[in-house]
C-alpha positions as CSV (number, residue, x, y, z in Angstrom):
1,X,4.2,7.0,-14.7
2,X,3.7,7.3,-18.2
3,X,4.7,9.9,-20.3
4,X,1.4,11.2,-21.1
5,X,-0.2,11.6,-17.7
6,X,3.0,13.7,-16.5
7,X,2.4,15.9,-19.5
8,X,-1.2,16.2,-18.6
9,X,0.0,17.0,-14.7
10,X,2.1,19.8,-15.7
11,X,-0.8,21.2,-17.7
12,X,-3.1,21.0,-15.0
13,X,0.0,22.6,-12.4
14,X,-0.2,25.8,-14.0
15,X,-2.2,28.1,-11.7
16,X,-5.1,30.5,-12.5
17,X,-3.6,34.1,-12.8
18,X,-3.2,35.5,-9.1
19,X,-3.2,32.1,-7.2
20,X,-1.0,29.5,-5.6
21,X,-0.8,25.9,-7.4
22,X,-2.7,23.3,-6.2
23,X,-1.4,19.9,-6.0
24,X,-1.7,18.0,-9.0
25,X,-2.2,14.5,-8.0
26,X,-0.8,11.8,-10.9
27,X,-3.4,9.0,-11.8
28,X,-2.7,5.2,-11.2
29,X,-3.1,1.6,-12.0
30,X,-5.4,0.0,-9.8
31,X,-4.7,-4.4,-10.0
32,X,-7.6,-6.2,-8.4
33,X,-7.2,-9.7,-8.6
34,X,-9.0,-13.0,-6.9
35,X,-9.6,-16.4,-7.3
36,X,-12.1,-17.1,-10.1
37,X,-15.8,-16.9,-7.9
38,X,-14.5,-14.4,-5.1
39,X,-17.4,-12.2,-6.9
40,X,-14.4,-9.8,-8.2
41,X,-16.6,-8.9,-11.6
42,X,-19.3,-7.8,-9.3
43,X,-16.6,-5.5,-7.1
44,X,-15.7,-4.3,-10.0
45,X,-18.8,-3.1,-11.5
46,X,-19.8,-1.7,-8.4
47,X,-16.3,0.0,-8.4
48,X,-17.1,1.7,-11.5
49,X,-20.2,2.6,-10.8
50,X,-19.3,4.1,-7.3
51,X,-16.0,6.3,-9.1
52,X,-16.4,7.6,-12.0
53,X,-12.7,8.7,-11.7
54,X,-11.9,5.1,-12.8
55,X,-11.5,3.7,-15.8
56,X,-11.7,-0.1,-16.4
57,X,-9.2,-1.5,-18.4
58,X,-11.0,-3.5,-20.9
59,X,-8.9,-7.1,-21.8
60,X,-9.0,-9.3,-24.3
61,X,-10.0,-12.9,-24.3
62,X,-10.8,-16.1,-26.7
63,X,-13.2,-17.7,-24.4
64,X,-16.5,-17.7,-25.1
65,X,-19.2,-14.8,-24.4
66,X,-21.7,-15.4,-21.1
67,X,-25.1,-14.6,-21.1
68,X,-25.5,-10.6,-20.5
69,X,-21.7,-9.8,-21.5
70,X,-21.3,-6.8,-23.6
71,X,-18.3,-6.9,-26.0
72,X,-15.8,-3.8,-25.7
73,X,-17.7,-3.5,-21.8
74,X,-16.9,-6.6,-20.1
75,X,-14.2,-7.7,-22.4
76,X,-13.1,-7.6,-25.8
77,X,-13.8,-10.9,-27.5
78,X,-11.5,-12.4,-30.1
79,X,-10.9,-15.6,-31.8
80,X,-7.2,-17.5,-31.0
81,X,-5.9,-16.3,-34.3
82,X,-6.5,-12.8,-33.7
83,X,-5.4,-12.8,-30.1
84,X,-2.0,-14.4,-30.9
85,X,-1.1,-12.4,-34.0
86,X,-1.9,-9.2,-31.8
87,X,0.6,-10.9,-28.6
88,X,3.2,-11.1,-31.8
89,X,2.5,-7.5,-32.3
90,X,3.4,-7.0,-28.5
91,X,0.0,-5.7,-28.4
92,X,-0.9,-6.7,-24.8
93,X,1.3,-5.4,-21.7
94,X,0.5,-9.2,-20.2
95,X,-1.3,-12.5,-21.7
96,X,-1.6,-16.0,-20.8
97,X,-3.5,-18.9,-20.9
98,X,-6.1,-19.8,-18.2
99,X,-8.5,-22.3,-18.0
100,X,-7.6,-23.1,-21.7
101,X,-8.6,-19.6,-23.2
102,X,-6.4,-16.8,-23.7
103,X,-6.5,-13.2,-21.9
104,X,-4.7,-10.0,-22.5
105,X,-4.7,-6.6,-21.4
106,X,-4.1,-4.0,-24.3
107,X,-1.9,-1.1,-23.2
108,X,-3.6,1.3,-24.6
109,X,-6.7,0.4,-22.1
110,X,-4.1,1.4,-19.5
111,X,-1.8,4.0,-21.7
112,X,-5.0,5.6,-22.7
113,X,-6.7,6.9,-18.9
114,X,-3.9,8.1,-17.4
115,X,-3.0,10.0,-19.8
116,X,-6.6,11.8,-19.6
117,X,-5.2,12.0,-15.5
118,X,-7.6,9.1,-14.9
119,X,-7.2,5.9,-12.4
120,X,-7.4,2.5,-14.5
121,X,-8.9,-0.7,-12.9
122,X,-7.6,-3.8,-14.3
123,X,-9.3,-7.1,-13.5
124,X,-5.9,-9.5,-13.9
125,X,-5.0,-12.9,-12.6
126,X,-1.8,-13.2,-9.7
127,X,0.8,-13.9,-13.2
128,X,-1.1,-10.5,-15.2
129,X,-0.5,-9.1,-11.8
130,X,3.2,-9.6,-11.8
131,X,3.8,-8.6,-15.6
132,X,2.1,-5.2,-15.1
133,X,3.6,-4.1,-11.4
134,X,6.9,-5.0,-14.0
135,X,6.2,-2.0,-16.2
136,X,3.8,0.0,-13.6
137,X,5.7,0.0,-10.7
138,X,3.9,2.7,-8.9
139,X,0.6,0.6,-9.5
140,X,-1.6,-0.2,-6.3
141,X,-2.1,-4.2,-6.1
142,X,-5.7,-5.5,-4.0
143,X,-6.1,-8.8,-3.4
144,X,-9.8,-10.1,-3.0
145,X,-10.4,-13.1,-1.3
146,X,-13.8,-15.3,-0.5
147,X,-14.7,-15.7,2.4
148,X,-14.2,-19.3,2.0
149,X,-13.8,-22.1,-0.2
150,X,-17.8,-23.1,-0.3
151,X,-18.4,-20.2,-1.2
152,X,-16.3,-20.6,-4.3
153,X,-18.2,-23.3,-5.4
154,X,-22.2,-22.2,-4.7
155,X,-20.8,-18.7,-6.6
156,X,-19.3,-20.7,-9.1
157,X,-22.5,-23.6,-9.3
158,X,-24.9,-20.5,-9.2
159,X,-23.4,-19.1,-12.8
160,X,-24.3,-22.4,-14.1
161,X,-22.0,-22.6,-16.4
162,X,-19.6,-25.1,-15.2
163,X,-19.7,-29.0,-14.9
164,X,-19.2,-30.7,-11.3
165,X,-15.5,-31.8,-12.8
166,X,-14.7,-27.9,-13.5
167,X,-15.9,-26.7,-10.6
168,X,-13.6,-28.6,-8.5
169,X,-10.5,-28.0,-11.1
170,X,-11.6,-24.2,-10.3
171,X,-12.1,-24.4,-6.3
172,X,-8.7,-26.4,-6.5
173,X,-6.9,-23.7,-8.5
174,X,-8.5,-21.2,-6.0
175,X,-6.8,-22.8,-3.1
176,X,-3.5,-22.9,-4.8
177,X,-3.9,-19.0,-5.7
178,X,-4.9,-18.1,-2.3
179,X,-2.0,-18.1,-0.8
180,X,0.0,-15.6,-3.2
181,X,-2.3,-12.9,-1.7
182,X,0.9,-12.2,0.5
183,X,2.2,-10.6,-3.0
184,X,-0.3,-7.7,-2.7
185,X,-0.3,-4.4,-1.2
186,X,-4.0,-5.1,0.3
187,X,-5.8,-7.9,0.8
188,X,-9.8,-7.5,1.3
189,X,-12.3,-10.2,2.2
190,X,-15.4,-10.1,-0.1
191,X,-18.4,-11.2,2.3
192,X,-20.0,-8.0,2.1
193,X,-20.7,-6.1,-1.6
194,X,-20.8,-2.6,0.4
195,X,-18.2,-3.0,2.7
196,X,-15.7,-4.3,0.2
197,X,-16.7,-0.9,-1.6
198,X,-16.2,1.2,1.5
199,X,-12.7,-0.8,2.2
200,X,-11.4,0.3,-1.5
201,X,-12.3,3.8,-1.1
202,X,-10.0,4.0,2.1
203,X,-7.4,2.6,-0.2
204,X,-8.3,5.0,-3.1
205,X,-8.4,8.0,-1.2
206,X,-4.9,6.9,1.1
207,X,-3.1,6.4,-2.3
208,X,-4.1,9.7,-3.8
209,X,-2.5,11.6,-0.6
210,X,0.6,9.8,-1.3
211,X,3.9,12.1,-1.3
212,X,5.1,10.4,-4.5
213,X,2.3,10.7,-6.5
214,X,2.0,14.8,-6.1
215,X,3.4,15.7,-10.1
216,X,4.1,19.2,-8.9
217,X,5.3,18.5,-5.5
218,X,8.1,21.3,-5.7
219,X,6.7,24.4,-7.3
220,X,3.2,23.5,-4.8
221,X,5.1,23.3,-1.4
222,X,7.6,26.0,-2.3
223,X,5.2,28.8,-3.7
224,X,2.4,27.3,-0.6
225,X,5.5,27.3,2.2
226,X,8.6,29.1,1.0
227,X,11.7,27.8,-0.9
228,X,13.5,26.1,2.0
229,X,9.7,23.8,2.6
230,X,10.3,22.2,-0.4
231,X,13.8,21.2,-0.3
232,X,15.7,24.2,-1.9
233,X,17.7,27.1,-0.5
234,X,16.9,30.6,0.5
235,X,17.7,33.3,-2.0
């Protein structure tokens, strides 16, 4: 948890004069990752849309814009140079190179929401995955898979913006990431927009409830239960 969103959930603890606390659930990371045309960009829109309790966690790339993409809303777009001097600058919590372009995620984009007690959504590839759970430990990781190969490639051929020689590099790559799903917490298949939505709001809403996550956990259960309820000794 970082040190901001603690500070902002012991703000939040302090009760209203002449009532109990109310839990003061801490906001989290969210990791959605899938192989690339598993429709995860449309899961994640529809995320956003659907929670406005999320925050998406813009990242930075050097490949080239696609028709429709908004800079600083789908991602931010930089040239090589400036990506790499910013890695130097230990700018990104995780980059790497994919497909020949480079991708980051800022810290701040993550830093920044849950400070303001807010759940961040990163869209990150299996490696990103690994390097954030590194300094996020308490981050939730979802897994989104296709519901088959095919459909990889008439998702991928329908974007048109890949040559019959990429598309199978991608549908290969796709195979070979597939089976590190068994890394993630959750793994959802993407056949159906809304019921992939539905899915993630069970996972959401299950996280939130979580023991751990409660910031105030102590003062909330003793003042709600008495002083032996939450772990302490009678006076």
């Amino acid at each position: 948890m970082s040190r901001g969103t603690a500070a902002s959930a012991r703000e939040e603890a302090r009760p209203a004069k002449g009532s109990a606390p109310r839990p003061v659930r801490q906001a989290f990371p969210i990791v959605l990752s899938a192989p690339s045309g598993s429709g995860k960009t449309s899961v994640a829109r529809a995320l956003l849309a659907r929670f406005p309790e999320l925050a998406f966690a813009v990242s930075s790339t050097t490949r080239p814009r696609r028709p429709g993409e908004v800079s600083g809303r789908d991602y931010e777009f930089l040239s090589e140079q400036e990506f790499l001097a910013r890695a130097d600058a230990n700018h990104f919590v995780e980059w790497a190179r994919v497909h020949g372009n480079y991708y980051g995620t800022p810290r701040s984009a993550i830093e920044g929401p849950l400070a303001e007690g807010r759940h961040v959504l990163l869209d990150v590839d299996v490696q990103g995955a690994k390097a954030i759970l590194s300094e996020y430990g308490f981050a939730v990781t979802v897994f989104l898979l296709p519901p088959s190969l095919d459909a990889i490639a008439e998702r991928l051929r329908g974007r048109g913006t890949e040559d019959e020689a990429s598309l199978r590099a991608r549908v290969e790559e796709a195979a070979r990431e597939i089976p590190r799903a068994r890394h993630y917490q959750y793994v959802l298949t993407n056949e159906d927009l809304e019921e992939t939505i539905a899915l993630f709001e069970h996972i959401l809403r299950a996280e939130e409830q979580r023991r751990t996550r409660i910031a105030n956990w102590k003062p909330w259960i003793e003042t709600a239960f008495g002083t032996a309820a939450g772990g302490g000794k009678r006076a």
